[in-house]
N, C-alpha and C positions, 0 to 999 in steps of 0.2 A: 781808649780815647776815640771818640766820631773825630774822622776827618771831610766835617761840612762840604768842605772845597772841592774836594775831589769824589764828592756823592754828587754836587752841581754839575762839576766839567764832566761825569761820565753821561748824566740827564741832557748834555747840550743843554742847559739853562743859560740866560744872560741877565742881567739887572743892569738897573742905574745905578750910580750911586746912592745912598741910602739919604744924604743930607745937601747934593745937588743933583737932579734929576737931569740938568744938561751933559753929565758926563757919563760916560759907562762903567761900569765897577769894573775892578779887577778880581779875579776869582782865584784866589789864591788866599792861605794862611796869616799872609803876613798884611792884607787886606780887609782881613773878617773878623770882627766881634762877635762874641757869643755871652749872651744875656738868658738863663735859664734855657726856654729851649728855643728862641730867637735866634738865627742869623742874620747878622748888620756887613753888606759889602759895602767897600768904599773905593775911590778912582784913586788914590793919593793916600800917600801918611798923612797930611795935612789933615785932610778931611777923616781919617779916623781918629786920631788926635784932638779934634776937635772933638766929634763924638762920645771919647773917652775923658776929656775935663767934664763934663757935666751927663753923665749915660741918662740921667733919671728926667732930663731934661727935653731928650732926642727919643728913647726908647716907645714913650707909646702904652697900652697894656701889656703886660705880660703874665705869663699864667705861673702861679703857684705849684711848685715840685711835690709839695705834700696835699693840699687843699683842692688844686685842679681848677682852680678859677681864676679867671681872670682878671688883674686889677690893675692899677696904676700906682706904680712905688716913687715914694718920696724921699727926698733927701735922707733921713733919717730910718729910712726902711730896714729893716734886717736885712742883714748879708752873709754870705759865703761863698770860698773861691773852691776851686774842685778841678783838678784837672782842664786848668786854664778858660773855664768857663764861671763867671761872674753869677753866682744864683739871688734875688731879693724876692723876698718871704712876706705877708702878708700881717706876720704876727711871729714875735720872740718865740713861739710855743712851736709852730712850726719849723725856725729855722733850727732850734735846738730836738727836733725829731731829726731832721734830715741831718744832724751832725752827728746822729746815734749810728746813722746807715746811710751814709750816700749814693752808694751802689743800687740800693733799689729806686731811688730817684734820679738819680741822673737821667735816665732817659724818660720820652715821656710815655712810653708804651702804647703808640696807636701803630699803626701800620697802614701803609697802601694795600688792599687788598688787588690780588693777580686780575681778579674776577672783574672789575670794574674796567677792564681795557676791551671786555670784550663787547661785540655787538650785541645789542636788545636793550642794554643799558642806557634806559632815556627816559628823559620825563613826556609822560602823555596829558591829554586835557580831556576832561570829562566834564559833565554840566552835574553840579550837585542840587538833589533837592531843593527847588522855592528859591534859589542862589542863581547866581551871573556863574560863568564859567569858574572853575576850580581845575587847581592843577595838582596831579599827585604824580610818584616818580614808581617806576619799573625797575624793580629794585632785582638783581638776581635771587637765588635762593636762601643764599648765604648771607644777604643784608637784610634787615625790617627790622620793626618792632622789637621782640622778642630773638633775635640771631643770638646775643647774650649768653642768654640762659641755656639756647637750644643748643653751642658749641659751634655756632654760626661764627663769619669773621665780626659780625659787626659792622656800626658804623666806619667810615672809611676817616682816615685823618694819617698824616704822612708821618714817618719817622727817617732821620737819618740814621742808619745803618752805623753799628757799632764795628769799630777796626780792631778791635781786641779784646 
């Protein structure tokens, strides 16, 4: 099982609350909703309580565990629970895959890459042909296009860290 909370507090992250912005979340377990691969902090029971009578209402998009897109679930949406995280599915076809194998879904398999913290890593501007100013990014070796195929990290997109 990820434990969210304690991947934030080692990061020194801080948030609001997720449903009043005047307050500060508490980063703790017993504070946090987990919606597919979404974390929701909240300042108070109250306020995740609130959150949890109507999730489909507060949540926002969320990205699909089998499909990988992102959508907007409705009342009615497919569902499944999983080691205390709430997943909604895009379509019965998908939630009944991911009920075949959970384990390969649960997470969502991006990673922070190490390489992205280091210096050179910035976007530059160049003037493109017959064009106003264009911006492209300086990517290390290990990011572009094609990193994919080459065994590169790839694009960058964060995961929390599995505790077991």
């Amino acid at each position: 099982m990820q434990d969210v909370p304690a991947y934030v507090r080692r990061k020194g992250l801080q948030f609001q609350d997720y449903l009043d912005a005047r307050k500060p979340a508490v980063i703790d377990a017993e504070h946090c909703v987990r919606l597919n691969y979404e974390a929701y902090f909240f300042a108070d029971a109250w306020e995740r309580e609130r959150f949890l009578s109507d999730p489909v209402t507060y949540c926002g998009l969320l990205t699909d565990p089998i499909s990988r897109r992102r959508f907007r679930p409705t009342p009615g949406a497919p569902r499944a629970e999983r080691d205390g995280v709430t997943y909604y599915f895009e379509s019965e076809a998908n939630r009944l895959q991911f009920e075949e194998d959970p384990a390969t879904y649960r997470l969502p398999g991006w990673k922070m890459c190490a390489c992205l913290g280091r210096r050179g890593y910035r976007t530059a501007s160049r003037r493109a042909a017959g064009s106003s100013i264009a911006s492209r990014t300086s990517y290390p070796k290990c990011h572009g296009p094609s990193s994919r195929s080459s065994g590169g990290c790839g694009p960058s997109r964060l995961e929390f860290p599995s505790t077991s």
